[in-house]
C-alpha positions as CSV (number, residue, x, y, z in Angstrom):
1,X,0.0,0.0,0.0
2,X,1.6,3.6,-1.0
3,X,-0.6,5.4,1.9
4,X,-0.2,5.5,5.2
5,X,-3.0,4.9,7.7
6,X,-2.6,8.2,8.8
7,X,-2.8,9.7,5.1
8,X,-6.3,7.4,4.4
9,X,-7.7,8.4,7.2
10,X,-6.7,12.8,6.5
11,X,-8.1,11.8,3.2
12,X,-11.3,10.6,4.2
13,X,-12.1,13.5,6.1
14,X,-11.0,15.6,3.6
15,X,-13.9,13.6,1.0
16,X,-16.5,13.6,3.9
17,X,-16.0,17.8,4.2
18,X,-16.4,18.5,0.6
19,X,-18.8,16.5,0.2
20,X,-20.7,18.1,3.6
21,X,-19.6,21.6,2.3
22,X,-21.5,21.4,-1.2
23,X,-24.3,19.5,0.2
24,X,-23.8,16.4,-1.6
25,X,-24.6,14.1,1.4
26,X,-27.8,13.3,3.5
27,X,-26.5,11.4,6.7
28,X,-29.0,8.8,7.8
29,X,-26.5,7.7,10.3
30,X,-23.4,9.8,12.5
31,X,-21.1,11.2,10.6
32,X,-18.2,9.1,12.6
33,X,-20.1,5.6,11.1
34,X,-20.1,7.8,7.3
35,X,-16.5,8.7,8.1
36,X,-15.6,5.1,9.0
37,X,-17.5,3.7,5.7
38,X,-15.1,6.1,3.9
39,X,-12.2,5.0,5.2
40,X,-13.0,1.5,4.6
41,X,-13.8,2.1,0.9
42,X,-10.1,3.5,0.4
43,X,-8.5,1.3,2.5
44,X,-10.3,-1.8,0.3
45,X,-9.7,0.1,-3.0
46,X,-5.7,0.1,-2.2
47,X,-5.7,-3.3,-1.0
48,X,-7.3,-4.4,-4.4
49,X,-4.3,-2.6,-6.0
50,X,-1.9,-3.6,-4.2
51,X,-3.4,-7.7,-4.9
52,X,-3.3,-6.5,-8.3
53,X,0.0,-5.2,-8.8
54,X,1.5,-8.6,-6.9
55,X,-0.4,-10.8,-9.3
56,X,1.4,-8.7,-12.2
57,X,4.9,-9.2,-11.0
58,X,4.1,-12.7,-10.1
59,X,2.8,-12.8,-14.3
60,X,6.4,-11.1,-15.3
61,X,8.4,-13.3,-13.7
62,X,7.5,-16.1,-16.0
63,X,9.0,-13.7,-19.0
64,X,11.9,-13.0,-16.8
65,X,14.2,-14.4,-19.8
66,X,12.9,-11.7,-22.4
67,X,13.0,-8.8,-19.4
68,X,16.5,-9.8,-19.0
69,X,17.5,-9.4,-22.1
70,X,16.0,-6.0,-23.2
71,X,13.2,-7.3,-25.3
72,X,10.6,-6.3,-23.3
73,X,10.6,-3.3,-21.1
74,X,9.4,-4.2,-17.8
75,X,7.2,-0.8,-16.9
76,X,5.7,-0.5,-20.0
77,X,4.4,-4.0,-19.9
78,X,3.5,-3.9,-16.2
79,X,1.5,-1.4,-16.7
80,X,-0.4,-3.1,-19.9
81,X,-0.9,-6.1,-17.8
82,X,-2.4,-4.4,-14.8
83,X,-4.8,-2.4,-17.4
84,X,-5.7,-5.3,-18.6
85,X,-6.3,-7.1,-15.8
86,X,-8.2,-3.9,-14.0
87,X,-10.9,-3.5,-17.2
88,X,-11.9,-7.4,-16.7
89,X,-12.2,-6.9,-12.9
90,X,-13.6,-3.9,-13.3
91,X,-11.3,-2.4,-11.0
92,X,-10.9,1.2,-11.4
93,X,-7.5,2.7,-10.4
């Protein structure tokens, strides 16, 4: 994960105020249990990620031979794969 607890949790608060601010939210519960759904969105969006990216590497390691030897640039198709795998998950990052 590439947040902190701390930083999800500033973050959350941060989306709960706007939100409150421009009167885009009815609370039919506290605010604290709205706050705590927020939090718990993030934190299970970043986790899904963070899966995400590990099944990646564990998918380039089996073309470790052609990474080695320059014939495929390892960022480039990292980041195709994890597309990839996102739009059939529907994962939105």
């Amino acid at each position: 994960m590439k947040l902190s607890i701390e930083q999800i949790e500033k973050i959350s608060r941060i989306v709960l105020d706007r939100l409150k601010e421009k009167d885009l939210v009815v609370f039919k519960t506290t605010e604290d249990r709205v706050l705590e759904k927020v939090h718990e969105t993030i934190l299970k969006d970043l986790k899904a990620e963070d899966n995400l990216d590990r099944e990646v590497e564990e998918i380039l390691k089996s073309h470790t031979g052609s990474i080695d030897s320059g014939k495929i640039d390892y960022r480039k198709m990292f980041g195709m794969i994890k597309g990839k795998l996102a739009r059939e998950r529907g994962i939105i990052l």
